[in-house]
C-alpha positions as a printed NumPy array, in Angstrom:
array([[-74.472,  54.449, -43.868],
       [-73.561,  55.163, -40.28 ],
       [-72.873,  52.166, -39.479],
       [-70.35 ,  51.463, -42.749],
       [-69.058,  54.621, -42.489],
       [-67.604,  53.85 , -38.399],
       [-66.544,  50.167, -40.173],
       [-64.718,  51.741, -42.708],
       [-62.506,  54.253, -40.022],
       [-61.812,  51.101, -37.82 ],
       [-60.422,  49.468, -40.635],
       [-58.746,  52.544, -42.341],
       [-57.327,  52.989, -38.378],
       [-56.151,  49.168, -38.195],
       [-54.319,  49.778, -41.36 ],
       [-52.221,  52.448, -40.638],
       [-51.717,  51.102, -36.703],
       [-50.01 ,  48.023, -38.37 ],
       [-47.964,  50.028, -40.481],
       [-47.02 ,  52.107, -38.21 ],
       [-45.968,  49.029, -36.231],
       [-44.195,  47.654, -38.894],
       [-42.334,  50.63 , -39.739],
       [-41.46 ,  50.547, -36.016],
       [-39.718,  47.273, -36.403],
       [-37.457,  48.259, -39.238],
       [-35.249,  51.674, -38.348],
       [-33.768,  51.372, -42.163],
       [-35.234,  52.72 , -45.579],
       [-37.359,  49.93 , -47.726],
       [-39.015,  50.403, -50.681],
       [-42.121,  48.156, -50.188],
       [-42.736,  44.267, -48.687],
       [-43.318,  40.961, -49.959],
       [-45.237,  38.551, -47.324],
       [-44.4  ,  42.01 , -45.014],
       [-40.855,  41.546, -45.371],
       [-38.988,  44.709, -46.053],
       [-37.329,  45.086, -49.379],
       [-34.137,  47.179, -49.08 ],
       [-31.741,  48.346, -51.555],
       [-28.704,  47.349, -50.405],
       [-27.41 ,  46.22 , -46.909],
       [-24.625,  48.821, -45.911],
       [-26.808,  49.451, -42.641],
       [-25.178,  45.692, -41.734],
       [-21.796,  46.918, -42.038],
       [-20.041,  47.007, -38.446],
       [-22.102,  44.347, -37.432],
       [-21.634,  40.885, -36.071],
       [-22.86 ,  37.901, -38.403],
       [-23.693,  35.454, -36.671],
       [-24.926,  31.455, -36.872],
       [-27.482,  29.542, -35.489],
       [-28.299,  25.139, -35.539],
       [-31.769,  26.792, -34.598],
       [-34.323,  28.917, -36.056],
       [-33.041,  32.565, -34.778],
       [-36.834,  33.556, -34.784],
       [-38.528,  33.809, -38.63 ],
       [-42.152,  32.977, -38.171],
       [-44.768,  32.17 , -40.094],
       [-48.22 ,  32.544, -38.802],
       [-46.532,  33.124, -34.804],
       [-44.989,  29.732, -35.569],
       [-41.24 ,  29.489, -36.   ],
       [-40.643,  28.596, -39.521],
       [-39.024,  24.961, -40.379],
       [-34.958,  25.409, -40.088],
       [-31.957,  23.188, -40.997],
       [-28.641,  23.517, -39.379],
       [-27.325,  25.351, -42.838],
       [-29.312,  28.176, -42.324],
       [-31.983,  26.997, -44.708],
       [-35.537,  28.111, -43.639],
       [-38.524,  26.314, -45.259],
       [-41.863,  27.753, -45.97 ],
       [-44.792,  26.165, -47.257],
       [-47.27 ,  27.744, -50.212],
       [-49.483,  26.21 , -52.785],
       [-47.495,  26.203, -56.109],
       [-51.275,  26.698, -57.472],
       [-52.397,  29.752, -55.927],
       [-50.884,  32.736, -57.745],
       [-50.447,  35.264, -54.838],
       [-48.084,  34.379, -51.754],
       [-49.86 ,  33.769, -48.345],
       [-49.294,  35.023, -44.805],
       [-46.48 ,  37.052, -43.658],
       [-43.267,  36.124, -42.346],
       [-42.308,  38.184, -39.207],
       [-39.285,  38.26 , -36.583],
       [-40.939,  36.174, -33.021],
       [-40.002,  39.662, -31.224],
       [-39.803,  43.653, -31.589],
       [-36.502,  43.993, -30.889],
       [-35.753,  42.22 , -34.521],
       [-36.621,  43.061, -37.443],
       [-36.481,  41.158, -41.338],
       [-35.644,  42.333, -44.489],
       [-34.78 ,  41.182, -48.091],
       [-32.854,  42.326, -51.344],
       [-35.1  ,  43.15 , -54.061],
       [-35.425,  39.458, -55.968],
       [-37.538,  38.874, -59.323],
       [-38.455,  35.4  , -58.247],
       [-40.656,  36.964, -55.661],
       [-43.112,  37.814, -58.944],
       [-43.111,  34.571, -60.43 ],
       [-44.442,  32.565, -57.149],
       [-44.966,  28.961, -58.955],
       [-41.893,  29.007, -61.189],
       [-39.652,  29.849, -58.425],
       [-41.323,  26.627, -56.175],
       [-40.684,  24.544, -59.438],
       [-37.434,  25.772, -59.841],
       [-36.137,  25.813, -56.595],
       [-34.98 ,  28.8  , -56.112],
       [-33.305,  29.966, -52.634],
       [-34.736,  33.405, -51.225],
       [-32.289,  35.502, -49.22 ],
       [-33.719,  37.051, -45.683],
       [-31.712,  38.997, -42.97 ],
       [-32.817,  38.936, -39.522],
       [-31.25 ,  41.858, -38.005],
       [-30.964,  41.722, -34.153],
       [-29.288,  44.926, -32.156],
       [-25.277,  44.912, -33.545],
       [-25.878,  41.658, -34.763],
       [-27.82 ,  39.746, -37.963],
       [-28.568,  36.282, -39.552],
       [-27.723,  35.653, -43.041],
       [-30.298,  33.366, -43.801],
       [-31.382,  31.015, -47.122],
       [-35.22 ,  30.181, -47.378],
       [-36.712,  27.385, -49.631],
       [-40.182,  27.89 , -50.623],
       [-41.888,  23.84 , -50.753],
       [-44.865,  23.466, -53.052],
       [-46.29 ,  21.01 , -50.149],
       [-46.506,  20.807, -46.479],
       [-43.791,  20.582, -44.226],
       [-43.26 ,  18.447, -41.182],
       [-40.749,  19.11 , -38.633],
       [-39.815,  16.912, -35.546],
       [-37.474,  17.823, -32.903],
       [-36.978,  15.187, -30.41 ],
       [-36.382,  15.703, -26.404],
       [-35.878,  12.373, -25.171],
       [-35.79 ,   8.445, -25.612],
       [-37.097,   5.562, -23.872],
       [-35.029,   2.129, -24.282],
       [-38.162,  -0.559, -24.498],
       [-37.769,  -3.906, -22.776],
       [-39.11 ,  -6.311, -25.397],
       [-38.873,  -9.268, -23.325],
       [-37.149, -12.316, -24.742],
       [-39.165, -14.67 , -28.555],
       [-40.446, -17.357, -26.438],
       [-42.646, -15.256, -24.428],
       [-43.882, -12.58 , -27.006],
       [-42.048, -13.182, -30.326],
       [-44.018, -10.326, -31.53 ],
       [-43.505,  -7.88 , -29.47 ],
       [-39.788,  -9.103, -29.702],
       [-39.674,  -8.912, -33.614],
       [-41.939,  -6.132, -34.337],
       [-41.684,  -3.673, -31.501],
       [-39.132,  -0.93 , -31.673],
       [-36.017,  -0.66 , -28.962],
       [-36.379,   2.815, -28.527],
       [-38.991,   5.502, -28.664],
       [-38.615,   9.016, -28.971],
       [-40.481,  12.195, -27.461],
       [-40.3  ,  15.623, -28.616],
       [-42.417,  18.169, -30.63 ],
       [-44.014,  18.473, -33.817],
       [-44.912,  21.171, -36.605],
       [-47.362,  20.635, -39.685],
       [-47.557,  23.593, -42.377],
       [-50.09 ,  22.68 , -44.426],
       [-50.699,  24.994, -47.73 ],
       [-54.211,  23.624, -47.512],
       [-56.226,  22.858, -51.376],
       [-58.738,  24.117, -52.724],
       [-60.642,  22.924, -49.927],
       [-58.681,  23.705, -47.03 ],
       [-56.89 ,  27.05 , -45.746],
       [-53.522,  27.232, -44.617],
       [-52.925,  25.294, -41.048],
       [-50.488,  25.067, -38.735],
       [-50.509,  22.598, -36.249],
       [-48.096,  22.18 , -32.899],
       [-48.379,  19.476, -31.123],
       [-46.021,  16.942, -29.003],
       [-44.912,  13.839, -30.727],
       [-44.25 ,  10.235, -29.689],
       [-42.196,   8.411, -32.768],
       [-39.992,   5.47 , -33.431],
       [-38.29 ,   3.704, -36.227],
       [-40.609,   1.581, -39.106],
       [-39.123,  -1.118, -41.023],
       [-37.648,   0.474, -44.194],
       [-37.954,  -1.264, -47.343],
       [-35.15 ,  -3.308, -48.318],
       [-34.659,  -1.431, -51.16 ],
       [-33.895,   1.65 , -49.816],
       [-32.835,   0.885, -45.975],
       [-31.2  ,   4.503, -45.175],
       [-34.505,   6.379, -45.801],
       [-36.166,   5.018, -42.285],
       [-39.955,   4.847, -42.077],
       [-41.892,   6.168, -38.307],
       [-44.534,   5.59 , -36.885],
       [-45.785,   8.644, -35.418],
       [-48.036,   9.173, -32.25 ],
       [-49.264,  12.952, -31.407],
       [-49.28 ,  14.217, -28.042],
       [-51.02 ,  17.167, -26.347],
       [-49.053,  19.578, -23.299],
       [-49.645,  16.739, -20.905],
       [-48.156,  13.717, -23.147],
       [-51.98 ,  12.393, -24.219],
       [-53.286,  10.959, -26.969],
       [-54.239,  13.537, -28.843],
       [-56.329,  13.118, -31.968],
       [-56.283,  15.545, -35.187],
       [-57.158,  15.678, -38.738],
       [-53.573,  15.835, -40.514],
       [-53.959,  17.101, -44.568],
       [-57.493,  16.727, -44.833],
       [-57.263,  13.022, -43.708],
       [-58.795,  11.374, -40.713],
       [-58.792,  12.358, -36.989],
       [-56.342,  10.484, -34.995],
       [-53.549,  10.661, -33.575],
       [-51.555,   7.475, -34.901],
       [-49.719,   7.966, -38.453],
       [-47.597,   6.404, -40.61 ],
       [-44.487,   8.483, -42.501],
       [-43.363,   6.139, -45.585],
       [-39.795,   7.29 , -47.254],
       [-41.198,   6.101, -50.7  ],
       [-37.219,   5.558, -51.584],
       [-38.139,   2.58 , -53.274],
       [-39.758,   3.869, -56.243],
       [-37.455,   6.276, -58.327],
       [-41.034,   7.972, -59.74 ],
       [-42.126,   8.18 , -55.759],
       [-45.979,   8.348, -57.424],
       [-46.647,   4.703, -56.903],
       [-47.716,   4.446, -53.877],
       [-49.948,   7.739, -53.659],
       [-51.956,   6.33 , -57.071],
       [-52.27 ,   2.982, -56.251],
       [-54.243,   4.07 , -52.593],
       [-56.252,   6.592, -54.908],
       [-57.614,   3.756, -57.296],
       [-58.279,   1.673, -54.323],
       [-60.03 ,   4.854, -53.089],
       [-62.02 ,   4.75 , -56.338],
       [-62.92 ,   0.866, -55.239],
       [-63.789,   0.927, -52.009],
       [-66.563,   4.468, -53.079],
       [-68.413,   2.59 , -55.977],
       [-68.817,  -0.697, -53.56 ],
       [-71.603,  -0.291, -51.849],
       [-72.207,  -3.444, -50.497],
       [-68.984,  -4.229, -48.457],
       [-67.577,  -1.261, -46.173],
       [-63.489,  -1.671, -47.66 ],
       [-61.754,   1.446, -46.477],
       [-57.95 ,   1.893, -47.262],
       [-55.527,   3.786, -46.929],
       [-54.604,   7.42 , -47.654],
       [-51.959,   9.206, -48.23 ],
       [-50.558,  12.741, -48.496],
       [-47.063,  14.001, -49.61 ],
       [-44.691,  16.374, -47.365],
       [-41.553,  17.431, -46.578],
       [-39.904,  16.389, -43.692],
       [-37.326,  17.587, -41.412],
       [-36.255,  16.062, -38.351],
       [-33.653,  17.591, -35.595],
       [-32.957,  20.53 , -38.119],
       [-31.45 ,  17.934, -40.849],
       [-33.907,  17.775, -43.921],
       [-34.82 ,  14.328, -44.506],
       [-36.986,  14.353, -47.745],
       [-39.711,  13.676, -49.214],
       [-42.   ,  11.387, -47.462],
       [-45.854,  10.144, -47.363],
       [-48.016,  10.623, -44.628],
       [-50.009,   7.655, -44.71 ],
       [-52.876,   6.435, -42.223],
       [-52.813,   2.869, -40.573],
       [-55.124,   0.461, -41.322],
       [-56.312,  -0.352, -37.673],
       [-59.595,  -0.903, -35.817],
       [-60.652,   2.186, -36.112],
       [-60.745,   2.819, -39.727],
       [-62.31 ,  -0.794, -40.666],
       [-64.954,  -0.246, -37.694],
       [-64.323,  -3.418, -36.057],
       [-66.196,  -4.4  , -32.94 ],
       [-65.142,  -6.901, -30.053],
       [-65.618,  -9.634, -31.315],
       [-63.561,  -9.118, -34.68 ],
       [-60.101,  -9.767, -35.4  ],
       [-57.703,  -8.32 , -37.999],
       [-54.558, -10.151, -39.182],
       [-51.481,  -8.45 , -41.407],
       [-49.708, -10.656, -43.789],
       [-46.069, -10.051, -43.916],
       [-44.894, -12.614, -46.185],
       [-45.574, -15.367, -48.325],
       [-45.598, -18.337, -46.473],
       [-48.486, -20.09 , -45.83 ],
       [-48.416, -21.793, -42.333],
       [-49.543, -25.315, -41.636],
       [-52.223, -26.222, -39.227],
       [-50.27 , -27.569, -36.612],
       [-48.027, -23.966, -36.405],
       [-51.015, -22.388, -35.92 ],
       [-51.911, -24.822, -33.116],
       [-48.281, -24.058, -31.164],
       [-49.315, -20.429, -31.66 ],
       [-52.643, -20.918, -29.935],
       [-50.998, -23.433, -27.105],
       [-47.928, -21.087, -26.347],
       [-50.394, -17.646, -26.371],
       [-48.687, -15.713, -29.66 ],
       [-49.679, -12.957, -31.703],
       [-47.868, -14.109, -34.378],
       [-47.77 , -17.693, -36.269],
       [-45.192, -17.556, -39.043],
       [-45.48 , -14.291, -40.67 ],
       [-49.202, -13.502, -39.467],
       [-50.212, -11.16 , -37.367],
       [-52.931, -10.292, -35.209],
       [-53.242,  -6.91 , -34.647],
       [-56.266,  -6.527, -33.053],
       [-58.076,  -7.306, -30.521],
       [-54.925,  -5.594, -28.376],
       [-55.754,  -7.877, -25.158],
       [-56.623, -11.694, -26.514],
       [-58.778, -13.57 , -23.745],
       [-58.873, -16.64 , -25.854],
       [-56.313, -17.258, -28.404],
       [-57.855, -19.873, -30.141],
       [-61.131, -18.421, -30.464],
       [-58.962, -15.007, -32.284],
       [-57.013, -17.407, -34.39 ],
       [-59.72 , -19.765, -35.622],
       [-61.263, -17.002, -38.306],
       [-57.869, -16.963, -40.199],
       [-56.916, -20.965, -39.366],
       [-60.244, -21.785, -41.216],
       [-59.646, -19.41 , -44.362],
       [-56.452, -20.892, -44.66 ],
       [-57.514, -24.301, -44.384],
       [-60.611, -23.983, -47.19 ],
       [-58.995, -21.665, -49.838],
       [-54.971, -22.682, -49.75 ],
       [-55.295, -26.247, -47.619],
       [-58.245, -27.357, -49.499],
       [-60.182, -28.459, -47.016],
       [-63.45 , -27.364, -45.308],
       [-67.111, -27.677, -47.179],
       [-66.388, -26.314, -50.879],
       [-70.194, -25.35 , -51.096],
       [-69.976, -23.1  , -47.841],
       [-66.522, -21.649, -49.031],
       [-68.472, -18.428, -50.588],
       [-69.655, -17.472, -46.887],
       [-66.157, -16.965, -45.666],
       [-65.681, -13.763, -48.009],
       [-67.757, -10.981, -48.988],
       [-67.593, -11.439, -52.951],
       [-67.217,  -8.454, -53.95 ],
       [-64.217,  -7.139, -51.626],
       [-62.457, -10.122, -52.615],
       [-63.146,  -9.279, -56.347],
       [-62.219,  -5.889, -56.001],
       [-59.261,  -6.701, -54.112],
       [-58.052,  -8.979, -57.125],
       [-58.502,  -7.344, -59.571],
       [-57.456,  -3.774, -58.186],
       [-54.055,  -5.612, -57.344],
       [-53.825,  -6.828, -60.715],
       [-54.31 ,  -3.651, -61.895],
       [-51.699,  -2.421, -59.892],
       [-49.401,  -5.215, -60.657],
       [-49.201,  -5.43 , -56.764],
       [-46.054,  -8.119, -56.911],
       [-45.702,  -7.42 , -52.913],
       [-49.42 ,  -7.503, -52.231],
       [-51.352, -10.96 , -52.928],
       [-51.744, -12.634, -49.447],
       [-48.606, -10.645, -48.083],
       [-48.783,  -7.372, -47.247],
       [-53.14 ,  -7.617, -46.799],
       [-55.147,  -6.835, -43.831],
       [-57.328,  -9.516, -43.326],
       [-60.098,  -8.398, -41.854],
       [-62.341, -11.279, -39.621],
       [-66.074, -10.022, -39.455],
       [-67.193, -12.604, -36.167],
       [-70.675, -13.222, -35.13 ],
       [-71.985, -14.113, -31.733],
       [-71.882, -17.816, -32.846],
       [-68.356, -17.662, -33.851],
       [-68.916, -17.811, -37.696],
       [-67.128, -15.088, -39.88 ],
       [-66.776, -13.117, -42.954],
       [-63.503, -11.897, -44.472],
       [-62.433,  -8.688, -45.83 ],
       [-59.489,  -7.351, -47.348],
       [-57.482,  -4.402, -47.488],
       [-54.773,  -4.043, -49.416],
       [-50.873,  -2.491, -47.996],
       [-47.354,  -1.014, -48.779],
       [-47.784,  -0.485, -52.497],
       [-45.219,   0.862, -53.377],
       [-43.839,  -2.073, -55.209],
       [-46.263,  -2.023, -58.385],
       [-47.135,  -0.674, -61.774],
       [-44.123,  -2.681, -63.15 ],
       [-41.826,  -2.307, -60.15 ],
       [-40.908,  -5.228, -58.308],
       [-38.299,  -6.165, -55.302],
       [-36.16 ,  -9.072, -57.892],
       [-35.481,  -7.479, -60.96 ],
       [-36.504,  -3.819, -60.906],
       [-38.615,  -3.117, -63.42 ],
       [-40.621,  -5.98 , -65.109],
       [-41.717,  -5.076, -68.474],
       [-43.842,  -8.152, -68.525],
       [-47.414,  -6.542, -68.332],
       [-48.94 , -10.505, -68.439],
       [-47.227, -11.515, -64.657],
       [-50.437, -12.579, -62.428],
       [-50.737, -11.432, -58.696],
       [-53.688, -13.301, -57.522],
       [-54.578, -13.772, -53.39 ],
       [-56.174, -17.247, -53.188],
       [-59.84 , -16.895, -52.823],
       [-61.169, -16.029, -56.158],
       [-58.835, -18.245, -57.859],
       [-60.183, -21.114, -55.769],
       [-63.82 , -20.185, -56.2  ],
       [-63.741, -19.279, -59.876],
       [-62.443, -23.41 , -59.705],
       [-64.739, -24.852, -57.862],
       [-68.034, -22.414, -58.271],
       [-67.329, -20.863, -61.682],
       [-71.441, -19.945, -61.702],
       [-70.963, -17.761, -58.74 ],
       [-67.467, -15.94 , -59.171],
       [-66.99 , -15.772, -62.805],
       [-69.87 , -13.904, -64.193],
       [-69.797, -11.558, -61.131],
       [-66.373, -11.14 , -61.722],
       [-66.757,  -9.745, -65.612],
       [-69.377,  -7.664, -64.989],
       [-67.606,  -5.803, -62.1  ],
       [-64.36 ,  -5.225, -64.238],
       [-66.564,  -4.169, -66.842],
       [-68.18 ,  -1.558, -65.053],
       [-64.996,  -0.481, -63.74 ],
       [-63.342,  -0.34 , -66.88 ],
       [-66.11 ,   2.31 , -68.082],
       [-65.708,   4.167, -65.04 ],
       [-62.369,   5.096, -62.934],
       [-60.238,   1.804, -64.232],
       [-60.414,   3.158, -67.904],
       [-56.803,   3.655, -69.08 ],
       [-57.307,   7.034, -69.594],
       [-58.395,   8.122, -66.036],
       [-55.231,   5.911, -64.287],
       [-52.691,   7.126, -66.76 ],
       [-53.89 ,  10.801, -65.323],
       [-53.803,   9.776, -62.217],
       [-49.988,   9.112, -62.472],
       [-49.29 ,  11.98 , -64.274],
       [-50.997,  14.571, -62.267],
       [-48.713,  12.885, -59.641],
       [-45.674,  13.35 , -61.513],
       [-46.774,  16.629, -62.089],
       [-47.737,  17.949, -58.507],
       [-44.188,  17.013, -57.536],
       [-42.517,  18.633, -60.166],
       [-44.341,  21.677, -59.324],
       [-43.625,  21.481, -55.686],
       [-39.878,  21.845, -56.81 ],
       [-39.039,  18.432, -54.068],
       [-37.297,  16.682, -57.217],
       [-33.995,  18.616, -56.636],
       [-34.046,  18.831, -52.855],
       [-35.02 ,  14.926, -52.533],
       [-32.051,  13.778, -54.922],
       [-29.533,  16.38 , -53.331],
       [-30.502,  14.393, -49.96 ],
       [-30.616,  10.674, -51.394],
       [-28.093,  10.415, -54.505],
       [-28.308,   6.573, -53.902],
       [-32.199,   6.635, -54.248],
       [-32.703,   8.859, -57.532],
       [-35.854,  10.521, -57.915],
       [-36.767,  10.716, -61.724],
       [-39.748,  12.453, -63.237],
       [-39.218,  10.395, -66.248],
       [-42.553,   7.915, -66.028],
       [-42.976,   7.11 , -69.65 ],
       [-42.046,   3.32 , -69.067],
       [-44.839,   3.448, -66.329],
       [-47.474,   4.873, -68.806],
       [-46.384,   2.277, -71.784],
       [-46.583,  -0.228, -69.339],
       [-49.638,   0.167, -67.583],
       [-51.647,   0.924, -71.018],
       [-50.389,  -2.432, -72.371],
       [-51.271,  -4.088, -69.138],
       [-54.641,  -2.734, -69.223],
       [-55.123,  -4.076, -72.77 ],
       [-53.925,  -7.611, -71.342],
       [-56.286,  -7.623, -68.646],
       [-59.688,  -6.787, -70.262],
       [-58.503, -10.491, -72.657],
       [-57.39 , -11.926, -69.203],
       [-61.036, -11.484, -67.194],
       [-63.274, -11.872, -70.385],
       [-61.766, -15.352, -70.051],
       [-61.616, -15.401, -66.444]])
């Protein structure tokens, strides 16, 4: 009893320390605090003093973190829509300021006024001076990137290294980064600060203003640093996608969760993907948007070792023999739209291109063994790689946009694996006509198809059984149809509809998804016909 009884008075003691504090830091009546801001009942204490402006946060924190600020005066805070009290405290960054706030219903109806949008009012009073200040509250985490400097790259000249001269970016930029993560249900709030390395990503064609990055982050001495970002993996290279492509901006996000849903029931092939989390971004105090944090597909997620070597597909075109050949004899990375992206130092280019010269050879040159062509794959990757992307209606993803992933033995034979990429062109959206209402289009990479032709015993009943059991798991209708609305959802909720279309007129964010859902239903109808006669 002793003992709780001394607990108790430290705590009681704490308690009215703080408040005394806080009433310290505001020398004006209040009639209570929301997220320990003041609530006042009018502002004639500001009268006789200067209003001023700032392209910088004047100092509103969050956690001892300066809060995310556009040059308008707009200051962002994050909070889960789905918790029904507000979290943390916003605070002044020193004593000699102090915050405060008109009395505002919103502030009692936490999710509808993230839905809605609405725009708090704060005043950061400073001496004989104040801030009149705006402050959205996003139903997601926030990203913020202020950059310092930029580095011009020499990319050499296309005969040496055409892809480091193609694919590299010109400049690269160094500055410092903020995440404010709401955490989930499984997480708590986080803030992370960190220094940031960043350039330019190719931006879909469809929506070319919205640039993509590539992200590195950096610790105080300009390291490599590695970190869990949104309750994804621990590294410290990222991918930020502007998703501008797809008016519903849920594509992309489901189609990586149902090839989640693959790569956890196959337990025979190790297929790993990528994820993806939403967030708002804002870069050198201009908001920029919704965007998707995304991680790479690399080495390091597909657990490749030294002697294996991963390839990207970035287009269609199949490349003869002998361009492969020139790319071996002239020491390239690259050999008409293919990629090898790891190993990052190539001792022998002919021994890193041969894994990806022979698949091409046996399943679209039709050549090779035919009887040894079911060693080159792991079966049921491939499957699952067909028909997830047909289930997708991946129009950008069979054979382009794949990882190609070259399992290599001692003695120089392989196995293939593949991941899929960039999916944001599916469930009916494609880059020629915009939506294709045509649920019966086929998007098949070559293997299976060639297999299912020349070894029907091996593919085809393996095949049907696996869709099967998929359909009566996480491929029924019902569960993907959820999927994309509790998408839909979550970013209605976060209230990013009206800021993201405010920012991008020209790429029109619509919550309207019913085409998507009639659609996909009728798709999923066409495909159980299409694999039963596989």
């Amino acid at each position: 009893m002793l003992i709780a009884s001394l607990l108790a008075m430290v705590v009681l003691t704490g308690c009215y320390c703080y408040e005394v504090y806080m009433d310290y830091r505001v020398p004006v009546p209040y009639n209570g605090r929301v997220m320990a801001v003041p609530v006042v009942d009018d502002l004639d204490f500001l009268e006789g003093k200067e209003r001023r402006f700032a392209e910088v946060n004047p100092g509103v924190c969050f956690g001892g973190a300066l809060l995310p600020y556009t040059k308008d005066g707009m200051v962002y805070l994050a909070q889960d829509f789905s918790v029904e009290e507000w979290v943390g405290e916003i605070t002044a960054d020193t004593r000699e300021k102090f915050l405060c706030t008109l009395y505002d219903p919103a502030w009692e109806d936490k999710s509808g006024s993230i839905r809605d949008n609405h725009i708090f009012k704060l005043w950061l009073v400073d001496g004989e001076s104040y801030y009149e200040l705006s402050m959205t509250v996003c139903g997601m985490p926030v990203m913020t990137i202020n950059t310092e400097r930029e580095e011009q790259q020499d990319l050499g000249d296309y005969d040496t290294d055409p892809d480091r001269f193609i694919y590299d970016p010109s400049v690269i930029y160094y500055g410092q980064m903020q995440l404010f993560d709401p955490g989930t249900e499984t997480r708590q709030y986080e803030i992370m600060e960190s220094g940031v390395r960043y350039y330019q990503r190719g931006a879909s064609a469809l929506s070319p203003e919205k640039q993509g990055y590539s992200i590195g982050i950096l610790d105080a001495k300009g390291e490599n640093f590695n970190a869990s970002l949104l309750g994804m993996r621990s590294d410290n290279s990222w991918k930020l996608k502007g998703l501008g492509a797809d008016s519903s901006r849920i594509r992309e996000k489901t189609a990586y969760q149902i090839w989640e849903q693959f790569e956890l029931s196959n337990t025979e092939v190790y297929e790993p993907g990528p994820r993806m989390e939403y967030l708002e971004l804002i870069m050198d105090h201009e908001y920029v948007g919704l965007y998707g944090l995304i991680e790479p597909v690399d080495a390091k997620k597909l657990e490749l070792d030294k002697n294996d070597v991963l390839y990207k597909m970035t287009n269609w075109f199949v490349p003869k023999d002998e361009e492969i050949q020139a790319s071996i004899d002239k020491k390239w990375r690259i050999a008409t739209y293919i990629r090898i992206r790891y190993p990052d130092v190539i001792a022998d280019y002919e021994k890193a291109w041969y894994p990806m010269r022979d698949y091409l050879s046996v399943f679209y040159g039709g050549n090779g063994d035919v009887g040894s062509a079911g060693n080159k794959i792991y079966l049921s990757n491939a499957v699952d790689m067909l028909l997830f992307n047909m289930t997708v209606s991946g129009c950008d993803n069979y054979y382009k946009n794949m990882y190609f992933a070259a399992d290599v033995a001692e003695d120089g034979t392989y196995v293939m694996r593949q991941i899929p990429w960039d999916l944001d062109l599916t469930f009916g959206e494609t880059y020629t006509v915009g939506f294709n209402e045509d649920w019966t289009v086929i998007y098949e990479e070559g293997a299976i198809p060639f297999l299912r032709d020349t070894n029907p015993e091996l593919v085809r009943p393996f095949l049907q059984d696996r869709w099967s059991g998929y359909r009566e798991s996480f491929l029924s209708t019902e569960n993907i149809l959820k999927k994309l609305c509790d998408n839909r959802d979550y970013l209605i909720a976060s209230g990013v509809n009206e800021r993201e279309n405010a920012r991008w007129p020209q790429y029109q964010m619509s919550a309207d998804i019913e085409k998507i859902l009639d659609y996909q239903e009728r798709r999923m109808e066409w495909l159980d016909e299409y694999f039963g006669a596989f």
